[in-house]
TITIVO-478075 format. One line per field, with one value per residue: residue number from 0; x, y, z of N, C-alpha, C in turn; residue in one letter. Coordinates in nm, 2 decimals. Atoms other than C-alpha are relative to their C-alpha. Example, Ala and Ser with C-alpha at 12.3 -4.5 7.8 and 13.67 -1.06 7.14 Angstrom:
BEGIN
i	0,1
nc1	0.09,-0.09
nc2	-0.12,-0.11
nc3	0.00,0.00
cac1	1.23,1.37
cac2	-0.45,-0.11
cac3	0.78,0.71
cc1	0.09,-0.08
cc2	0.12,0.11
cc3	0.00,0.08
aa	A,S
//
This chain:
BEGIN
i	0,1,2,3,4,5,6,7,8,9,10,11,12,13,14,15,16,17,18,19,20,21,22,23,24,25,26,27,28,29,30,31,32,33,34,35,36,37,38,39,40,41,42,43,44,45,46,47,48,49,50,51,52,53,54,55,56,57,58,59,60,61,62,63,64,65,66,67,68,69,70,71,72,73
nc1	0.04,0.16,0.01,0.14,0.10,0.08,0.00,-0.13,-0.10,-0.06,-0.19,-0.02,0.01,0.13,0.08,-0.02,-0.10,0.09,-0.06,0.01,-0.15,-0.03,-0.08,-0.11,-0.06,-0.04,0.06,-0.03,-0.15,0.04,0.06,-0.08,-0.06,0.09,0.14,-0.07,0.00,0.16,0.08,-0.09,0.07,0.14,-0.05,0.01,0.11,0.07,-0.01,0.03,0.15,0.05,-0.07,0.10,0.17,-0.02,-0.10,-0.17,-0.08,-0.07,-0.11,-0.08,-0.02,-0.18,0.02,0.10,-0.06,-0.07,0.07,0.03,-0.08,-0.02,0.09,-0.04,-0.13,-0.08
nc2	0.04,0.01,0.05,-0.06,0.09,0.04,0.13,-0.03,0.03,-0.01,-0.02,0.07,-0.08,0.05,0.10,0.08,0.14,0.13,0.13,0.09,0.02,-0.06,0.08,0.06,0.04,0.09,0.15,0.03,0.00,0.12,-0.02,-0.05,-0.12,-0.06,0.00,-0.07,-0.15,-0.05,0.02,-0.11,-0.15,-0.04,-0.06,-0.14,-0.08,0.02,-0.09,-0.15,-0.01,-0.01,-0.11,-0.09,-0.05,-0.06,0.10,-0.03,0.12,0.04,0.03,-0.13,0.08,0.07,0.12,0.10,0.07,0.08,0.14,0.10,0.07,0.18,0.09,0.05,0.03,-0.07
nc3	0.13,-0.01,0.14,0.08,-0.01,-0.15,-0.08,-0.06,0.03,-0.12,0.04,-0.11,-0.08,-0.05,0.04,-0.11,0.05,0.00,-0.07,0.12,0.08,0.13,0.09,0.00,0.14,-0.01,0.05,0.13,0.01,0.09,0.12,0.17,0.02,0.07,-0.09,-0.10,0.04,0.02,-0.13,-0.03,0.09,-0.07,-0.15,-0.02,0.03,-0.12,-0.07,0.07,0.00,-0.13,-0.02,0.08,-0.03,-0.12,-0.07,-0.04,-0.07,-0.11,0.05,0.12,0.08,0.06,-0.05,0.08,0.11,-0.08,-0.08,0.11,0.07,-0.04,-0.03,0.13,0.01,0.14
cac1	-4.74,-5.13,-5.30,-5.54,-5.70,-5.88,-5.69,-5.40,-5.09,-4.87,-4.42,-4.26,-4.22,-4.58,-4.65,-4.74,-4.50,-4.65,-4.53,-4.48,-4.44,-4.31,-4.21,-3.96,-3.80,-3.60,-3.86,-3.77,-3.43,-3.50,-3.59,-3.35,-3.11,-3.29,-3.63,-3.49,-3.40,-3.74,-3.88,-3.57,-3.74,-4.09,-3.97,-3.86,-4.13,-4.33,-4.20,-4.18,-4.56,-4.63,-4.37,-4.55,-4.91,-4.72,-4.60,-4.31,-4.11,-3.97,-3.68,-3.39,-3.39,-2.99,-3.12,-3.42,-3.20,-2.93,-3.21,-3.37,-3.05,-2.94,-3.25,-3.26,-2.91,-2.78
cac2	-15.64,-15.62,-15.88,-15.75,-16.09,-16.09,-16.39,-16.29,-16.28,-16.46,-16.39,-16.61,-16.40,-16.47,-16.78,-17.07,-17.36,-17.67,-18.01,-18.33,-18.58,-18.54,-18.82,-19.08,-19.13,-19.43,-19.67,-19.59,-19.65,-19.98,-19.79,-19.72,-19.45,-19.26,-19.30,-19.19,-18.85,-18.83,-18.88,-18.61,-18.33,-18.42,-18.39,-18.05,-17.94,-18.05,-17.85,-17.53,-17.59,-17.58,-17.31,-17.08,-17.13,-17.00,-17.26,-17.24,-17.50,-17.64,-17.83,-17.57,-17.63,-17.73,-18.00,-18.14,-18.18,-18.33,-18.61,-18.66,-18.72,-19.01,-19.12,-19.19,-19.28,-19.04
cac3	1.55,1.46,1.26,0.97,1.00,1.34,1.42,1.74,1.68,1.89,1.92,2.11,2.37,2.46,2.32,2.56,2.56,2.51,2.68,2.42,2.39,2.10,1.82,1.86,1.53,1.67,1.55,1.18,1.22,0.96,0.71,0.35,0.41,0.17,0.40,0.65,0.52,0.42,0.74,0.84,0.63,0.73,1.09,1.05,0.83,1.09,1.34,1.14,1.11,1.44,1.53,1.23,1.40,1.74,1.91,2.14,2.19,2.49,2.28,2.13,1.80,1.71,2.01,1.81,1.52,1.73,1.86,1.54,1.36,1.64,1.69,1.30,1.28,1.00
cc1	-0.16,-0.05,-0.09,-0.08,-0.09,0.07,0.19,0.12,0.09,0.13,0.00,0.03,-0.13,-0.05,-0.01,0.08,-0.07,0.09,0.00,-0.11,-0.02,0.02,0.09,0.01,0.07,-0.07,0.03,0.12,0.01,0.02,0.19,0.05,-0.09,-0.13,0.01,-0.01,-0.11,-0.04,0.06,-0.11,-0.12,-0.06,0.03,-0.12,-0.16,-0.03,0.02,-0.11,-0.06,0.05,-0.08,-0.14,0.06,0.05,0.12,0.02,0.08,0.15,0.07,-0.04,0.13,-0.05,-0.09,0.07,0.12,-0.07,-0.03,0.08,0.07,-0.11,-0.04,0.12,0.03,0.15
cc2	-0.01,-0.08,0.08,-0.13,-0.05,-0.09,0.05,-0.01,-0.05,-0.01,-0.08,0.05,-0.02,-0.13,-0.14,-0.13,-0.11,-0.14,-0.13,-0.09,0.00,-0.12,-0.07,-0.03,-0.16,-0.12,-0.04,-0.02,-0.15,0.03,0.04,0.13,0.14,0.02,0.08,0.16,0.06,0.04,0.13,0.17,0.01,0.05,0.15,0.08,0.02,0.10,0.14,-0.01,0.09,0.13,0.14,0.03,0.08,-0.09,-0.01,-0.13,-0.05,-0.05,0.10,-0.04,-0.07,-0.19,-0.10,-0.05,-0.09,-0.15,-0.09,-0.08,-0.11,-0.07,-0.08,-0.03,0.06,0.07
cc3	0.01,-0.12,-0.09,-0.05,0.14,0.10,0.09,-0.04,0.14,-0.04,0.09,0.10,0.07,-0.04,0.10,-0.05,0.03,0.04,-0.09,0.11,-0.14,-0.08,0.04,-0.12,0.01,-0.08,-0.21,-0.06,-0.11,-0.11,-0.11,0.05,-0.07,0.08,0.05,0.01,-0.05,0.10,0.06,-0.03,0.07,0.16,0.05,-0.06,0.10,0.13,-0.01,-0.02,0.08,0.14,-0.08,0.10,0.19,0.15,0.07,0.04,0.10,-0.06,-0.10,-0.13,-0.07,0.13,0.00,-0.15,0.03,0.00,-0.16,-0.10,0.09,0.00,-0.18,-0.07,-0.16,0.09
aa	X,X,X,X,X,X,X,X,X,X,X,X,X,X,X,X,X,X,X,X,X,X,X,X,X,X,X,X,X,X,X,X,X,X,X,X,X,X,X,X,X,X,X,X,X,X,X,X,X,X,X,X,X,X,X,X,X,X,X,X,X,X,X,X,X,X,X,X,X,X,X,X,X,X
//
């Protein structure tokens, strides 16, 4: 793949994996049901962010959605 913006492109295949840490969610475990699932969304949108700019992640992703749904008790 070649960018037509100057700026690399990286696949994950090449992309360097980055070490956290990462977020505990646990501490919002307080919050309104409803919050919660806020927090949920912003969590993944979060990480499709950071994934987009090339980002590889060390955590699968079925086992970041795993964490953040105990660690937020949904």
């Amino acid at each position: 793949m070649e960018s037509t913006t100057g700026i690399p492109v990286v696949t994950p295949a090449t992309g360097e994996v980055v070490a956290g840490p990462w977020p505990c969610y646990s501490n919002c475990r307080h919050l309104p049901e409803r919050d919660r699932w806020e927090v949920y969304g912003m969590a993944k949108a979060a990480r499709g962010a950071l994934e987009d700019r090339g980002v590889v992640m060390a955590e699968a992703y079925h086992d970041f959605i795993a964490r953040i749904t105990r660690e937020l008790n949904l």
